[in-house]
C-alpha distance (Angstrom), angle and dihedral (degrees) to the residues before:
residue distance angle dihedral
X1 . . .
X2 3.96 . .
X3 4.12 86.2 .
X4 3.52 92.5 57.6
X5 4.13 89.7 45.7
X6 3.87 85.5 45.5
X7 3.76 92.0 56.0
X8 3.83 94.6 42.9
X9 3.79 90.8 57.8
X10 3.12 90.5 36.8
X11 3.66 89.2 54.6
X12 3.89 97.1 38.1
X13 4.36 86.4 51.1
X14 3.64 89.4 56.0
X15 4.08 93.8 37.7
X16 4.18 80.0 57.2
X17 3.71 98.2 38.4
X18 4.04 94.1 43.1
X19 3.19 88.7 53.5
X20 3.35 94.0 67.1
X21 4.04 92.6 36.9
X22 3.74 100.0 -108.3
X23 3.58 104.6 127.8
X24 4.35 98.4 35.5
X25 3.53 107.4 82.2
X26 3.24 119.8 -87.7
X27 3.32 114.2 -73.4
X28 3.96 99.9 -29.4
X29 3.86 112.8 -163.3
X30 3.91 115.8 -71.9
X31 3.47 138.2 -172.5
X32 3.40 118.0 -81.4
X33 3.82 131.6 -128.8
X34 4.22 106.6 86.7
X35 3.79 115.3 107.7
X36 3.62 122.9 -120.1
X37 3.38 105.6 -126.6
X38 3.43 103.2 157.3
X39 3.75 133.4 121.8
X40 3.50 133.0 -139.0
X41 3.79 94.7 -100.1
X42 3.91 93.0 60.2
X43 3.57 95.6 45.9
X44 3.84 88.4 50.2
X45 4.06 88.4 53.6
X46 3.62 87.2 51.0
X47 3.56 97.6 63.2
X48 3.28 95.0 43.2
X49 4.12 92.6 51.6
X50 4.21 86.6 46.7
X51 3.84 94.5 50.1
X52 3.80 90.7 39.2
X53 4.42 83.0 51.9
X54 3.71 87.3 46.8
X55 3.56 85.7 61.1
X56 3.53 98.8 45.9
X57 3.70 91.1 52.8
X58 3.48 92.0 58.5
X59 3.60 101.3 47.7
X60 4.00 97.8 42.7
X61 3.71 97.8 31.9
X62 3.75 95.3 75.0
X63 4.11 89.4 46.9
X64 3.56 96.8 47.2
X65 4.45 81.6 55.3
X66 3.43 91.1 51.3
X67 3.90 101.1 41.5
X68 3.87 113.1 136.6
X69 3.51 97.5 -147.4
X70 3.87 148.7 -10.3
X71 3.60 98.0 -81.0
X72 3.72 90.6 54.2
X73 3.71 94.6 51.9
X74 4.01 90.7 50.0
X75 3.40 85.1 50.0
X76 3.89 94.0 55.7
X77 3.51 95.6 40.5
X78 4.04 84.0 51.9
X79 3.80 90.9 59.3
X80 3.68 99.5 37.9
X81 3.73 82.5 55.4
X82 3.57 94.0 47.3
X83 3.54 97.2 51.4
X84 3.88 92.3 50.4
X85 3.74 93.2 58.1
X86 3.79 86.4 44.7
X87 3.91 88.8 56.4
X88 3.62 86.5 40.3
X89 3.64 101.0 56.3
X90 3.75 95.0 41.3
X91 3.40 94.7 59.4
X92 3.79 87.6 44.1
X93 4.26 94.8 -119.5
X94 3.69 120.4 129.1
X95 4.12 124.0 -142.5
X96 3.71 80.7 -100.6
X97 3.85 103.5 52.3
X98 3.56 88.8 38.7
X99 3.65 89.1 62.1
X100 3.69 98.0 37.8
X101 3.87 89.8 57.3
X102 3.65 87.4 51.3
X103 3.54 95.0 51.9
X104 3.74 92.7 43.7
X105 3.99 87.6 53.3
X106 3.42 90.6 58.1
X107 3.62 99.5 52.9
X108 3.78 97.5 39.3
X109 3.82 116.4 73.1
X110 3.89 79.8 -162.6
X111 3.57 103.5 47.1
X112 3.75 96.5 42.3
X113 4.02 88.0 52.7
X114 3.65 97.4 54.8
X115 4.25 89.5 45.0
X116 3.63 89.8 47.7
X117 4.10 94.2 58.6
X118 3.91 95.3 37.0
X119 4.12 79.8 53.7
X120 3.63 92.5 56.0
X121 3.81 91.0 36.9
X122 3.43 88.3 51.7
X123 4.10 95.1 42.5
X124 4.35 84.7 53.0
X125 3.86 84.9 54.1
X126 3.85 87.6 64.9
């Protein structure tokens, strides 16, 4: 019985951070087709959301393994939630524009070069 629990919040963690494109890699090759119309600004919040997410992951990821129950694991999923809309909103991004930038990365060469060093600029910063 605690395997099956482990996989579920295992699963749900991932279903939360995946979401948000932590644990793909980054920036895998899409389909082409969406506009980049994104400025400099946005991309710059972006990084800062993804290494902020990076963080979460490794904080909460070794709490949701080691959960003792259900409850706990909604309750870890609650706050890894809540701390990803926090990051979200202070860097003025939505779920959505969050995503769209991600998707945008990975069809734009471009785009996905210029997030790639302002992640690593912003990784040095910490």
């Amino acid at each position: 019985m605690k395997k099956v629990h482990l996989m579920m919040l295992a699963t749900v963690f991932t279903a939360v951070l995946l979401g948000i494109g932590v644990q793909k890699p980054l920036f895998a090759q899409a389909t082409p087709g969406q506009p980049a119309n994104l400025d400099e600004q946005q991309l710059r919040s972006f990084a800062k959301v993804y290494v902020q997410v990076e963080k979460l992951r490794e904080t909460y990821a070794p709490r949701a393994k080691e959960a003792s129950g259900p409850e706990e694991g909604k309750k870890i999923q609650q706050e890894v939630q809540s701390e990803f809309q926090r990051v979200l909103t202070k860097e003025g991004l939505t779920e959505e524009s969050y995503t769209k930038i991600f998707q945008v990365a990975s069809a734009d060469q471009d785009v996905r070069k210029k997030v790639l060093q302002m992640i690593a600029e912003e990784k040095g910063k910490s």
